[in-house]
N, C-alpha and C positions, 0 to 999 in steps of 0.2 A: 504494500500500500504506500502510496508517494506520502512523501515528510516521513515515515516512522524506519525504524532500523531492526533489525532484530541479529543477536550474537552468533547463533550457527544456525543450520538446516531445520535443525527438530528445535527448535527453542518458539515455544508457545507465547512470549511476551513481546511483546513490539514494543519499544522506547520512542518519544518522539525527540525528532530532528530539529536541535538550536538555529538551523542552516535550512535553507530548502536544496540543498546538494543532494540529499535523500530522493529517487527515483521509487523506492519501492522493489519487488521484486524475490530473490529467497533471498540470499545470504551474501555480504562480503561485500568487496571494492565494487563488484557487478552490479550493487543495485545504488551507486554513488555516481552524481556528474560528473561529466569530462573537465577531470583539472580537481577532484575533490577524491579523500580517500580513508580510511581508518576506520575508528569506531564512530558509528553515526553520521559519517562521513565529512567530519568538520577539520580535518586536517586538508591544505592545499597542495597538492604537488607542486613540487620545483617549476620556476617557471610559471606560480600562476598566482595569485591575492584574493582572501578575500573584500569581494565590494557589495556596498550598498545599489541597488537597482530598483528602479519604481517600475512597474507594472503598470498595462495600458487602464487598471479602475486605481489607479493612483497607491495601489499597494506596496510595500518596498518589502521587498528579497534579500537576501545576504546570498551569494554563492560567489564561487570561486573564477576568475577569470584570469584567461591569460596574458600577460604579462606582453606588450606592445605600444608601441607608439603612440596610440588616441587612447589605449585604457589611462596611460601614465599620464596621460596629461589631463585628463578629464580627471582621474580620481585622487591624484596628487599635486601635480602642479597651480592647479588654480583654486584649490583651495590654501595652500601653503603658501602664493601669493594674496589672495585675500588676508591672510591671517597676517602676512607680515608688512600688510599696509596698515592695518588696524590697530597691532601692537605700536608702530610706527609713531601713526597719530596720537595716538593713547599718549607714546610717553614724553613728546613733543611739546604737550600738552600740559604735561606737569613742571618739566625743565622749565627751570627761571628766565633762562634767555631767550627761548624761544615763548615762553606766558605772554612777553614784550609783540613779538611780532606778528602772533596771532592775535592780541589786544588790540594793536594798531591796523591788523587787516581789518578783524571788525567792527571799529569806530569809521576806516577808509570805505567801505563798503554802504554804512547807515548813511554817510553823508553824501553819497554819488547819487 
């Protein structure tokens, strides 16, 4: 049954899956996505991450994908750029010398 796992062949308990990497199926690596492996299938093969993914009813996914040029930059780079404009701002914001220049843009700004 997809999302659950179960330990071997005859093992009557099905666990469910932290990850949707779980296909369902009988037993092992077999019933885990491509690029997902182990118990419950929440370990990533070499070569793959897991990412967040929204589903077309706006649902989000966890699974494993492979490790490429539009994943990397879609699932790391632009958030790591966001975050280090932000901290950026943030701390800019507190320094003494720049308090001054951001003070004087926003007095130069109210008066234009």
């Amino acid at each position: 049954e997809p999302k659950y796992f179960r330990l071997s062949d005859s093992a009557t308990r099905f666990y469910p899956c932290a990850t949707d990497n779980c296909l369902g199926g009988t037993f092992g690596n077999a019933t885990c996505r491509e690029g997902s492996k182990g118990a419950l299938c929440q370990v990533c093969k070499d070569d793959y991450f897991l990412a967040a993914t929204t589903q077309s009813n706006d649902e989000q996914t966890l699974v494993c994908q492979a490790c490429d040029a539009s994943s990397l930059v879609t699932n790391l780079f632009v958030p790591a750029a966001i975050g280090t404009a932000f901290i950026g701002v943030a701390v800019s914001c507190i320094l003494p010398a720049t308090q001054q220049r951001w003070l004087a843009l926003g007095q130069w700004l109210h008066l234009q």
